[in-house]
C-alpha positions as CSV (number, residue, x, y, z in Angstrom):
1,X,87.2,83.4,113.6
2,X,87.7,86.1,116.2
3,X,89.6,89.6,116.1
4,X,91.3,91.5,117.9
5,X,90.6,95.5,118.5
6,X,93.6,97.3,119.8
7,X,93.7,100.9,120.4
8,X,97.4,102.9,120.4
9,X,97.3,106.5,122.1
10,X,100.1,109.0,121.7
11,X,100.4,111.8,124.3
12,X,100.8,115.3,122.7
13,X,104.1,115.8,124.8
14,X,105.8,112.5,124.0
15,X,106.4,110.4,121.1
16,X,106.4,107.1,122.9
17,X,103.1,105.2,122.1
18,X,100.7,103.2,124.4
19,X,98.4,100.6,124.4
20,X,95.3,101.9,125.9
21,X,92.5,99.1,125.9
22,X,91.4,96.3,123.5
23,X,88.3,94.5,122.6
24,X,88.2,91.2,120.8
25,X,84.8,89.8,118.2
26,X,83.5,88.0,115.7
27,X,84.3,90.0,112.9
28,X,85.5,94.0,112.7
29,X,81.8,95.9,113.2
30,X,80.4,99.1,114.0
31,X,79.5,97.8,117.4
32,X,82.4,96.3,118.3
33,X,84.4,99.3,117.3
34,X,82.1,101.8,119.4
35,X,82.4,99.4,122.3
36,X,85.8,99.4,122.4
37,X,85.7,103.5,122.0
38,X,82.9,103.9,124.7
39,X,85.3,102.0,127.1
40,X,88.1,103.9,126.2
41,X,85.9,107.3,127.2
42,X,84.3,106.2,130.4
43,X,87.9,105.9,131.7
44,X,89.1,109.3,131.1
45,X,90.0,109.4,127.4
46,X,87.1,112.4,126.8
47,X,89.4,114.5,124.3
48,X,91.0,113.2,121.0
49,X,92.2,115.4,118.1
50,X,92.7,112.4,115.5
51,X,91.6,108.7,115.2
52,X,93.8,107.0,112.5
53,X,92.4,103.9,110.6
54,X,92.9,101.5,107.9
55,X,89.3,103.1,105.9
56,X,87.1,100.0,107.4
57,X,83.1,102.2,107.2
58,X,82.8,100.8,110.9
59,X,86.1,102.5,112.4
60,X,84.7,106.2,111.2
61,X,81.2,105.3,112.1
62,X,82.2,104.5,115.9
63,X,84.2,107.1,116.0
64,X,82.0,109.8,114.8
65,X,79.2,108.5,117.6
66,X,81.5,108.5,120.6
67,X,84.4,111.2,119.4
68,X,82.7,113.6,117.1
69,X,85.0,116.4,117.8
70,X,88.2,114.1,116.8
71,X,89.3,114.1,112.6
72,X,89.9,111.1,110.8
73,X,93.2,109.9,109.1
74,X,93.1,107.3,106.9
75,X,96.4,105.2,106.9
76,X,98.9,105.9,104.4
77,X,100.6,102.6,104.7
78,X,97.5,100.7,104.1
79,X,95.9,103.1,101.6
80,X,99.6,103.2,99.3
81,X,99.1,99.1,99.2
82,X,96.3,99.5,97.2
83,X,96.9,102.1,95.3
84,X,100.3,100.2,94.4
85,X,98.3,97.2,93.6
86,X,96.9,99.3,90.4
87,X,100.2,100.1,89.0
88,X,102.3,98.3,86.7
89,X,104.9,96.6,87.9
90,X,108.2,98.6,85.9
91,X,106.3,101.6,87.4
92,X,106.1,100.6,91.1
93,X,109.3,101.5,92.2
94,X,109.0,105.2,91.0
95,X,105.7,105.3,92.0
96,X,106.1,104.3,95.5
97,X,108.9,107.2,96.0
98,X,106.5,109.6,94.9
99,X,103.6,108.9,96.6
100,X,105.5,109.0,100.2
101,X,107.3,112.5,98.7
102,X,103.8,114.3,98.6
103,X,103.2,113.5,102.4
104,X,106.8,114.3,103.1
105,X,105.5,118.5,103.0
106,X,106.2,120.4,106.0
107,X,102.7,121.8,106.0
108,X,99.2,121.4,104.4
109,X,100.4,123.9,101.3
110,X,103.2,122.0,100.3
111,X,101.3,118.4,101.1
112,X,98.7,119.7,98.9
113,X,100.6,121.0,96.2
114,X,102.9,117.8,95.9
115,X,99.6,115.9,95.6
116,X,98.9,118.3,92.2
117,X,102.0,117.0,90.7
118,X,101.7,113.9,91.9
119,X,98.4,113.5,90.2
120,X,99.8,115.6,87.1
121,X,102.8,113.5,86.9
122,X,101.1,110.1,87.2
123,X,97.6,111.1,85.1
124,X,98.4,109.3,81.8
125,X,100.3,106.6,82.6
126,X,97.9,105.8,85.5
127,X,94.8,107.3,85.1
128,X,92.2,105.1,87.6
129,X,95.3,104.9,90.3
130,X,95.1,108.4,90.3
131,X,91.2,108.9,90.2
132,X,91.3,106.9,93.5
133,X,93.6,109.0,95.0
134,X,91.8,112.3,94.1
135,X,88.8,110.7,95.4
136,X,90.2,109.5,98.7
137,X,92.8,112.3,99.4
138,X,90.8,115.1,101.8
139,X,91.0,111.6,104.4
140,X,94.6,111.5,104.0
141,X,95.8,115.0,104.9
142,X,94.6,115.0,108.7
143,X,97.5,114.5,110.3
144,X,99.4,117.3,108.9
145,X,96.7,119.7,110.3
146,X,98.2,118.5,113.8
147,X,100.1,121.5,115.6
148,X,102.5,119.1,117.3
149,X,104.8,118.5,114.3
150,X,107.1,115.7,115.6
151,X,103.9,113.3,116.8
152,X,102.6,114.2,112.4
153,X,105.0,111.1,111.1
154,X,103.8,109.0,114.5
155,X,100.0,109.1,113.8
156,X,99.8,109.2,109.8
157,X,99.9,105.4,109.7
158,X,98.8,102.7,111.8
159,X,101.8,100.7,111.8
160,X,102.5,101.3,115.5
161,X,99.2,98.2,115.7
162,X,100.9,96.3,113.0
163,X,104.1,95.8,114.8
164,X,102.3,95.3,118.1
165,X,100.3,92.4,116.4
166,X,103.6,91.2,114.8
167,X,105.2,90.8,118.5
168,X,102.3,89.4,120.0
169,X,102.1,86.8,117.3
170,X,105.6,85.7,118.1
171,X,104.9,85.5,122.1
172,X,101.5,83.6,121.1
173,X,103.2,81.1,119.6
174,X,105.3,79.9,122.2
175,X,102.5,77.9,123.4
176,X,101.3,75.0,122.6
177,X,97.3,75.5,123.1
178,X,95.2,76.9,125.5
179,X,92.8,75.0,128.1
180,X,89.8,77.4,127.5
181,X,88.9,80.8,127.1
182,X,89.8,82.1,130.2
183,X,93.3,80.8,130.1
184,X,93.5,82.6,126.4
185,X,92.4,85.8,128.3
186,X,94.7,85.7,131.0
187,X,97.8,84.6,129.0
188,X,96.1,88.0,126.6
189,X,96.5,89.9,129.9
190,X,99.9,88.7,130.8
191,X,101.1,89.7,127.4
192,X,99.6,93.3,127.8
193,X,100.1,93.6,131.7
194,X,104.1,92.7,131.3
195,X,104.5,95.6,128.4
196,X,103.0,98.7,130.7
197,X,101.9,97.3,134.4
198,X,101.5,101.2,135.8
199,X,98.5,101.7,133.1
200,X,96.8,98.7,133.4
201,X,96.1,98.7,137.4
202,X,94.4,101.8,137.8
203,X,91.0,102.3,135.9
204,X,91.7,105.7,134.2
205,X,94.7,107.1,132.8
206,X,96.0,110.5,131.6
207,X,94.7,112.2,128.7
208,X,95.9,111.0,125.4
209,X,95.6,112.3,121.9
């Protein structure tokens, strides 16, 4: 088995995302994860404000070794799933409307606040849902503490990789096998090189948060 790393970047000043660098291993590890973020700093990506993961340990581990200074989102998308998976099925519909209403607040207050009903509303009916979103909520509000308001709905999720992964899949499958490793790496490189060509020939970029 082998997986793939990718790391998105968006630019406080645009919403268009990029794909910044990738690393590929055995299995998703500490290591692999700082690797991926060391090469990512030695060519010129020294400032980020938020790193935004799916709650793997070795995602915040890396990340507090080689970016300290940067906060840590947890994904919404991927945390809802399993909070969802807890809830009766009747119940899912109204609870998945809710749960996206309390990070639909226009600041920290109101995201906060929402949360209180949330839990308030959903207590009884759902009581060990709702202890493990009390418990994992203080990871979930990072994005709204952002100052850049339009990037807040970009970056609170990490479904920017998921649809990557969904596109490469489909141009992956177009062929019919590979000769060896080094052909899978440069049809890799193809795939990546054809999507942003400017980024990928020079060895450092601008700054992105």
């Amino acid at each position: 088995m082998v997986v793939i790393l990718l790391a998105f970047g968006v630019q406080k000043d645009t919403v268009t995302p990029r794909v910044l660098d990738w690393a590929a291993g055995q299995a998703e590890t500490t290591p692999l994860y700082e690797g991926l973020m060391n090469q990512l700093y030695h060519r010129g990506l020294d400032e980020v404000s938020l790193v935004v993961g799916d709650g793997a340990g070795a995602i915040e581990s890396a990340r507090a070794m080689v970016y300290p200074d940067a906060s840590f989102q947890l994904c919404l998308w991927h945390w809802w799933r399993g909070l969802k998976a807890r809830v009766p099925r009747q119940h899912q519909r109204e609870f998945n409307r809710d749960f996206w209403e309390v990070y639909d607040g226009l600041d920290e207050d109101e995201v906060r606040q929402r949360a209180a009903g949330f839990r308030a509303h959903w207590r009884r009916r759902c009581p060990g849902t709702i202890a493990a979103f009390r418990d994992e909520f203080e990871r979930t509000v990072s994005f709204v503490r952002l100052p850049t308001v339009h990037l807040r709905h970009r970056v609170r999720t990490v479904n920017l990789a998921e649809s990557f992964f969904r596109h490469f899949r489909r141009f992956f499958n177009r062929f019919p096998g590979f000769q060896d490793e080094a052909h899978l790496c440069r049809v890799l490189g193809l795939y990546l090189l054809s999507a942003e060509p400017d980024l990928w020939r020079a060895n450092t970029y601008r700054r992105v948060s």
